[in-house]
N, CA, C and O atoms as a GROMACS GRO file, in nm:
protein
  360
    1UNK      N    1   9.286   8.448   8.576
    1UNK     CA    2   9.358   8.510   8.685
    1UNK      C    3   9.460   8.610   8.630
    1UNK      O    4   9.514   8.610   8.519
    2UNK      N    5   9.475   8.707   8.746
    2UNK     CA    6   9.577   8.762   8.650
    2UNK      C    7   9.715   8.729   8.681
    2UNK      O    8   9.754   8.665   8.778
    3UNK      N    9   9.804   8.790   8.566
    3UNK     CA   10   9.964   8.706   8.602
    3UNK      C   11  10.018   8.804   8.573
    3UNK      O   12  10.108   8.774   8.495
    4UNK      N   13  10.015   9.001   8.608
    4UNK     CA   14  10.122   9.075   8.610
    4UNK      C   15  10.079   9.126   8.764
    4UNK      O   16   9.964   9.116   8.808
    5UNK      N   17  10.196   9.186   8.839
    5UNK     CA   18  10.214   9.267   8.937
    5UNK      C   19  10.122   9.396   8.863
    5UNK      O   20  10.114   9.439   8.748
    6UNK      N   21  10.049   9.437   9.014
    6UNK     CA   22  10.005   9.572   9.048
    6UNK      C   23  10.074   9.686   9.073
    6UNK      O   24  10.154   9.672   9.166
    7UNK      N   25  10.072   9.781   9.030
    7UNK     CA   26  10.166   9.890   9.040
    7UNK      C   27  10.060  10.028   9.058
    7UNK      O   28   9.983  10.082   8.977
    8UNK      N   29  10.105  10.069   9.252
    8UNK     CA   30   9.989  10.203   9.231
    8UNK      C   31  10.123  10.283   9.311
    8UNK      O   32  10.176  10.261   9.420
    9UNK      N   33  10.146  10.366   9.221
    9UNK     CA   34  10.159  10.515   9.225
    9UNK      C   35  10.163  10.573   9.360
    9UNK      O   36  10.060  10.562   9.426
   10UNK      N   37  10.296  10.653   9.428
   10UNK     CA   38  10.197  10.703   9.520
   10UNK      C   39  10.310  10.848   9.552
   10UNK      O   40  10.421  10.866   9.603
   11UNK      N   41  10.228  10.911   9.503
   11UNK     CA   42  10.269  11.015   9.477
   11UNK      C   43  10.135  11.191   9.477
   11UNK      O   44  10.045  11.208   9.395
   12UNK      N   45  10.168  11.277   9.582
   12UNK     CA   46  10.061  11.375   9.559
   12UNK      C   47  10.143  11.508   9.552
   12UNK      O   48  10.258  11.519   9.594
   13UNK      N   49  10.034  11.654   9.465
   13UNK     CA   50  10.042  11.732   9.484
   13UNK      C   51   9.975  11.855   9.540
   13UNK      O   52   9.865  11.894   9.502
   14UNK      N   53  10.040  11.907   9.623
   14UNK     CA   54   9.946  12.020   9.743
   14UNK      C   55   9.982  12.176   9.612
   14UNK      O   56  10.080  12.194   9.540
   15UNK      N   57   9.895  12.235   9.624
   15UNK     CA   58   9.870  12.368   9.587
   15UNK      C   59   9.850  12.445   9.660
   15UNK      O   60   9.735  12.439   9.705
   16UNK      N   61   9.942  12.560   9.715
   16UNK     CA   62   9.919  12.650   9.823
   16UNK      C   63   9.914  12.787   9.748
   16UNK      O   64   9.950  12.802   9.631
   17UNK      N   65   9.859  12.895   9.840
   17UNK     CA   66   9.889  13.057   9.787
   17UNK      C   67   9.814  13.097   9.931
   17UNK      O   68   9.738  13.030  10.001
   18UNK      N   69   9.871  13.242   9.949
   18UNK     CA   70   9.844  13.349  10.030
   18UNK      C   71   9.886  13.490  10.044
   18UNK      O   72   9.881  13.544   9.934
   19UNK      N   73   9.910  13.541  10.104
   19UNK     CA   74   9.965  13.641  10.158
   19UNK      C   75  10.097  13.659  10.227
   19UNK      O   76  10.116  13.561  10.299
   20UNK      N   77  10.196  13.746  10.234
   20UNK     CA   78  10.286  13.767  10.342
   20UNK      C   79  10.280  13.924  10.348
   20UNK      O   80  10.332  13.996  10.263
   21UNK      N   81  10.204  13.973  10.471
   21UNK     CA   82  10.210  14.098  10.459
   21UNK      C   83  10.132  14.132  10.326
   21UNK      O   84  10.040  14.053  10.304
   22UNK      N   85  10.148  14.223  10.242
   22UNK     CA   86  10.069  14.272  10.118
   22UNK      C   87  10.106  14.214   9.977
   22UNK      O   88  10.062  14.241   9.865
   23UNK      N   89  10.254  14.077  10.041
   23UNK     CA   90  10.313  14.041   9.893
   23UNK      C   91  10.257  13.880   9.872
   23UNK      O   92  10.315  13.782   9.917
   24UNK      N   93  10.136  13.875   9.795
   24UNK     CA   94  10.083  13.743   9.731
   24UNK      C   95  10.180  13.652   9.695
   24UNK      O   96  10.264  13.684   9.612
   25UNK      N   97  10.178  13.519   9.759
   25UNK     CA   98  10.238  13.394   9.667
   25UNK      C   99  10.154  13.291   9.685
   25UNK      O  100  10.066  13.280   9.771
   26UNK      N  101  10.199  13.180   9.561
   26UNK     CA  102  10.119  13.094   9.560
   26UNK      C  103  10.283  13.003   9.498
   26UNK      O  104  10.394  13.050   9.475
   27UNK      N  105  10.221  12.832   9.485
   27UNK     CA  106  10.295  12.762   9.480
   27UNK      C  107  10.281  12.587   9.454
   27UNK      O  108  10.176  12.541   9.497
   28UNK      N  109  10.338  12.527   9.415
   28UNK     CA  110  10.295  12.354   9.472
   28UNK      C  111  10.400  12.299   9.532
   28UNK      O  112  10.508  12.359   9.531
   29UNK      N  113  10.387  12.186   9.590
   29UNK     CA  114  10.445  12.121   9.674
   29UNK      C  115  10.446  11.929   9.608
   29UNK      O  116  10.339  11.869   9.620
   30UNK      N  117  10.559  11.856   9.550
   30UNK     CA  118  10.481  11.710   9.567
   30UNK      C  119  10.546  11.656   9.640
   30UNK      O  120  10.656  11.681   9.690
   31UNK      N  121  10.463  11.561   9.651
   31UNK     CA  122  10.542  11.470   9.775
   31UNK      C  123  10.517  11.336   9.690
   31UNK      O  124  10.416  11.323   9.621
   32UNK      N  125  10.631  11.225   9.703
   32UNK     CA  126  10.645  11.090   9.674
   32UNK      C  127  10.680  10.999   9.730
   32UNK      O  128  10.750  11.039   9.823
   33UNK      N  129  10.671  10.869   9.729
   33UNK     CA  130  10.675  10.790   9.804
   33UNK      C  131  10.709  10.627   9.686
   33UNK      O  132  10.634  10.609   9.590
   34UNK      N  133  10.798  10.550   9.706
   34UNK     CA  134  10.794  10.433   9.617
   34UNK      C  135  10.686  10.358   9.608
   34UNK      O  136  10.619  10.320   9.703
   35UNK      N  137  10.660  10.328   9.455
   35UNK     CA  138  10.513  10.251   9.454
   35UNK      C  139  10.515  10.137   9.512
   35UNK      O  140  10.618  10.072   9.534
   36UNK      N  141  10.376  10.098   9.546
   36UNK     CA  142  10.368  10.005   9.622
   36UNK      C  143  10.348   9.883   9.488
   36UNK      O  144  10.316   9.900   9.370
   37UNK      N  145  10.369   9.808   9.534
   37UNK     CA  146  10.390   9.632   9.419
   37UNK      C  147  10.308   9.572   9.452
   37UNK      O  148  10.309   9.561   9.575
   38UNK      N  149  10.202   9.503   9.389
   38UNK     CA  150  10.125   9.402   9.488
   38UNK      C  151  10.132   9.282   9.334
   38UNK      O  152  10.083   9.282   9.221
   39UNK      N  153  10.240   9.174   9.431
   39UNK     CA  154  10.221   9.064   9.329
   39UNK      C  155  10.139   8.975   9.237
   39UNK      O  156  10.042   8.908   9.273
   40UNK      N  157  10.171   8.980   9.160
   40UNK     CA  158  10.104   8.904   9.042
   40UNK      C  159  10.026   8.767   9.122
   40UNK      O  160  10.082   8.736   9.227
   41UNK      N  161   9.905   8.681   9.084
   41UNK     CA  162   9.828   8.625   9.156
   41UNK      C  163   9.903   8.455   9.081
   41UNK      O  164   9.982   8.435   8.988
   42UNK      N  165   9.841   8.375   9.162
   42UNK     CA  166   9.921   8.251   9.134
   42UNK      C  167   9.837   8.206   9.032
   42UNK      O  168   9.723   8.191   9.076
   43UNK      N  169   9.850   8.169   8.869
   43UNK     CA  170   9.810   8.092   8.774
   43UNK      C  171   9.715   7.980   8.849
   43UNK      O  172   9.614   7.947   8.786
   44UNK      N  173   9.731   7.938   8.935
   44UNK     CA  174   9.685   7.794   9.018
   44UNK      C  175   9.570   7.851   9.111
   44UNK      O  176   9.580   7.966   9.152
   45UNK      N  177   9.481   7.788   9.138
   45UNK     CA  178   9.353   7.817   9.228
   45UNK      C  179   9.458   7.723   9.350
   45UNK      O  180   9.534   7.629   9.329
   46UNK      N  181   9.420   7.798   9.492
   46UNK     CA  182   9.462   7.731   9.617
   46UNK      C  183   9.350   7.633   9.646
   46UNK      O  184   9.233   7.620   9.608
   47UNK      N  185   9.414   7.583   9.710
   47UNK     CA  186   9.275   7.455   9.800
   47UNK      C  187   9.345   7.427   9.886
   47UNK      O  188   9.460   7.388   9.871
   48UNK      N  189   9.254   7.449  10.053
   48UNK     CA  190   9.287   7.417  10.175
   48UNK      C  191   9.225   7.284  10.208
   48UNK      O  192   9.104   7.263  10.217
   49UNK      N  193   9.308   7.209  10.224
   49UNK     CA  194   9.162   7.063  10.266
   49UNK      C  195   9.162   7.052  10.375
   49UNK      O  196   9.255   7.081  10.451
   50UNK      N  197   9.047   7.004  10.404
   50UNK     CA  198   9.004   6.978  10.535
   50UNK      C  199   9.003   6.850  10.599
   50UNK      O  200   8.967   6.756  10.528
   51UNK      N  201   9.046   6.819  10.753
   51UNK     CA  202   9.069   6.723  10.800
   51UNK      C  203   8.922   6.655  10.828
   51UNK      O  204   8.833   6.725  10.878
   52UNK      N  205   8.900   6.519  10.794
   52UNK     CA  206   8.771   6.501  10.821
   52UNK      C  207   8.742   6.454  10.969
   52UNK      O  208   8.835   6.421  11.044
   53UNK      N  209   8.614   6.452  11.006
   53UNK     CA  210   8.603   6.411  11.110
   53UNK      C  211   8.505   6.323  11.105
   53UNK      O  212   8.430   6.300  11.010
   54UNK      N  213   8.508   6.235  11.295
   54UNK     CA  214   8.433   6.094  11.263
   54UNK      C  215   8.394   6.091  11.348
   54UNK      O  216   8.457   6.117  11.450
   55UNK      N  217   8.231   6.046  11.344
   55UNK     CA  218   8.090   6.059  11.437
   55UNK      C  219   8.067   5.932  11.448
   55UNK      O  220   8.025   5.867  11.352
   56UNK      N  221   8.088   5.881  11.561
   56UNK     CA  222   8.007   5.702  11.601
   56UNK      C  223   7.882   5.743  11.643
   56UNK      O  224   7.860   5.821  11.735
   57UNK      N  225   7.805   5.691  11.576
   57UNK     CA  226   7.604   5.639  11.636
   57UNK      C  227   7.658   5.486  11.659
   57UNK      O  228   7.744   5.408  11.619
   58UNK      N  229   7.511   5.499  11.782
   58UNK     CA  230   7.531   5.274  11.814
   58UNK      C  231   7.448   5.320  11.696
   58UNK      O  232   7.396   5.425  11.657
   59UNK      N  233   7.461   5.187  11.656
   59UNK     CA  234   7.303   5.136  11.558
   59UNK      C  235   7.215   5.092  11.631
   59UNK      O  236   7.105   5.103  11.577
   60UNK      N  237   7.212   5.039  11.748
   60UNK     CA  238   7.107   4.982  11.820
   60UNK      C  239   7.043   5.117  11.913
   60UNK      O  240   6.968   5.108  12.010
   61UNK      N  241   7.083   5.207  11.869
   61UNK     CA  242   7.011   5.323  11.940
   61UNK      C  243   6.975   5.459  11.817
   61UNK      O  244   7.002   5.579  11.825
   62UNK      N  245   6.922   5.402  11.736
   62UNK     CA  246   6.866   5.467  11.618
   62UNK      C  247   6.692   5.492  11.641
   62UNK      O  248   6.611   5.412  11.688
   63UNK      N  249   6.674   5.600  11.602
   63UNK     CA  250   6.726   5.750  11.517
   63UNK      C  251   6.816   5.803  11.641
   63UNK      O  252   6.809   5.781  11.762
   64UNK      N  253   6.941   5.914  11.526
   64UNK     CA  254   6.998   5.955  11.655
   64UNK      C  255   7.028   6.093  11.560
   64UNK      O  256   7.012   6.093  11.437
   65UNK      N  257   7.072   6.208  11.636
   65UNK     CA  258   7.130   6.314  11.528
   65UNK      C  259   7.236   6.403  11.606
   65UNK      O  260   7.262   6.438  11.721
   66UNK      N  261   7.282   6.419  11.484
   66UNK     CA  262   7.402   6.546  11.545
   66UNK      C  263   7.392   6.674  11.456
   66UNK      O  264   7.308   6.693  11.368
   67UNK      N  265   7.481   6.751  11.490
   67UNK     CA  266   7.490   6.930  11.395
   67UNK      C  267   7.668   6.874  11.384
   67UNK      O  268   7.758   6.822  11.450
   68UNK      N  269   7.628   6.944  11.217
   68UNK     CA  270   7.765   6.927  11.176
   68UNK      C  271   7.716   7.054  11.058
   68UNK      O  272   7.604   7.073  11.010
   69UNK      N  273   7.837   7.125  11.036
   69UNK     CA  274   7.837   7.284  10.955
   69UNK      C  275   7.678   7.342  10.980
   69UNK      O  276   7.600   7.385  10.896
   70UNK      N  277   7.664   7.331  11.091
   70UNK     CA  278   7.494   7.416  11.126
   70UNK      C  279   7.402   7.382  11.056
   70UNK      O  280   7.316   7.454  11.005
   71UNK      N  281   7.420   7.205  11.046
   71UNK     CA  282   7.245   7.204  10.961
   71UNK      C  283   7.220   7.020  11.064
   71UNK      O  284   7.319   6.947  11.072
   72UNK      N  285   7.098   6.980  11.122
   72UNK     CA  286   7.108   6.883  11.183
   72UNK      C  287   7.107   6.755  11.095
   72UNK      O  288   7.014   6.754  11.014
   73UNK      N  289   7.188   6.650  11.091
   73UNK     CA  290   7.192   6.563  11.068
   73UNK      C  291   7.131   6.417  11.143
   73UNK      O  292   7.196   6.355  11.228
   74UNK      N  293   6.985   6.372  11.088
   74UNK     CA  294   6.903   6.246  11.186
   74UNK      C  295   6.959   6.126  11.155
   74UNK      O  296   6.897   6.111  11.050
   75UNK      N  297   7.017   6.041  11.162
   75UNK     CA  298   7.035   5.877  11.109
   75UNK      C  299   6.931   5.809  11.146
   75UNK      O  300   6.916   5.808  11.268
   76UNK      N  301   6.833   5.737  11.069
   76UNK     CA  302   6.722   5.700  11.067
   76UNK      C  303   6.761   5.562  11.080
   76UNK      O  304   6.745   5.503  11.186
   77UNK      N  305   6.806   5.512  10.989
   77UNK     CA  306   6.862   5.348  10.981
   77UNK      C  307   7.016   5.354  10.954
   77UNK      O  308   7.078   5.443  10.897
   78UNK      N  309   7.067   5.224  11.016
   78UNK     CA  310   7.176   5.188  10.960
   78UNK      C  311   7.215   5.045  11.007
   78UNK      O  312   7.169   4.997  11.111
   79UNK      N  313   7.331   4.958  10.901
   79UNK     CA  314   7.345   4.846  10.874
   79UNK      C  315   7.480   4.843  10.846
   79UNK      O  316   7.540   4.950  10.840
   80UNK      N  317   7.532   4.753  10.829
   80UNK     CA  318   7.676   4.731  10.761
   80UNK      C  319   7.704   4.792  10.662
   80UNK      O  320   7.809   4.854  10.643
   81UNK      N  321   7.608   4.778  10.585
   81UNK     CA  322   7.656   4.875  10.473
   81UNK      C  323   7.573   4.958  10.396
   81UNK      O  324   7.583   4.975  10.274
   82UNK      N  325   7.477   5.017  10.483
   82UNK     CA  326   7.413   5.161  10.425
   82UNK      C  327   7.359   5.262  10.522
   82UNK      O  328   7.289   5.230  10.618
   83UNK      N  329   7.380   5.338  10.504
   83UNK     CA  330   7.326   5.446  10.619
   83UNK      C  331   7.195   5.522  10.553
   83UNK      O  332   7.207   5.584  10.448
   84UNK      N  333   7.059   5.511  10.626
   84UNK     CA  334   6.940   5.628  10.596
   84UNK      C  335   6.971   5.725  10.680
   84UNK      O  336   7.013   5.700  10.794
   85UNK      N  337   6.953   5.866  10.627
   85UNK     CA  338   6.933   6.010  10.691
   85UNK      C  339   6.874   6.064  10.654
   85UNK      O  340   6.828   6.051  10.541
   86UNK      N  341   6.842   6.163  10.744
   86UNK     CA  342   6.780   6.299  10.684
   86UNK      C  343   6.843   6.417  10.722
   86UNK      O  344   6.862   6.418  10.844
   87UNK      N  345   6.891   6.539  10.652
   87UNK     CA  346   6.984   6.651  10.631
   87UNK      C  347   6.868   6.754  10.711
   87UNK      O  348   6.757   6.730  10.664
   88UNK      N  349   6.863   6.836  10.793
   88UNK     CA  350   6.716   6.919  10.820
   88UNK      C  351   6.828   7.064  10.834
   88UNK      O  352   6.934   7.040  10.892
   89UNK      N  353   6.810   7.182  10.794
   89UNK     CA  354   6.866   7.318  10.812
   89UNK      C  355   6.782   7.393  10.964
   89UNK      O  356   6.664   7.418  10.985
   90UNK      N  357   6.942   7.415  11.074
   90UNK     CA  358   6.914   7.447  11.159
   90UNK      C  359   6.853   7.599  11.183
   90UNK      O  360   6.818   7.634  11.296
   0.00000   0.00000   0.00000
């Protein structure tokens, strides 16, 4: 990751010339503005966690399925203490 501040510049120059009447000029112009800073990134990776959530099936009414992150989820069997599924992409 990186760990210095960004620093862009912001600053331009215009180049003009023409005429006045028969007497030629030409010229530049800059214009500036304070650089913009864009802070240094955090040494640390973020992590948002997520709240989980909780799906009751009866068991006595198996197979049953739901959609959870867009892919269907079947419960084929279940018991006290094991659940069969199958994962299928919606």
């Amino acid at each position: 990751m990186n760990s210095s501040p960004l620093i862009i510049p912001r600053s331009s120059t215009t180049t003009y010339s023409g005429n006045v009447g028969s007497v030629p000029f030409n010229g530049t112009a800059t214009t500036s503005a304070p650089p913009l800073v864009l802070p240094p990134s955090s040494p640390q990776a973020r992590y948002i966690e997520r709240t989980p959530n909780t799906i009751a099936i009866e068991i006595d009414r198996l197979p049953a399925a739901f959609i959870a992150e867009g892919v269907k989820v079947k419960v084929i069997a279940a018991d006290a203490g094991s659940v069969k599924y199958v994962i299928e992409q919606q």
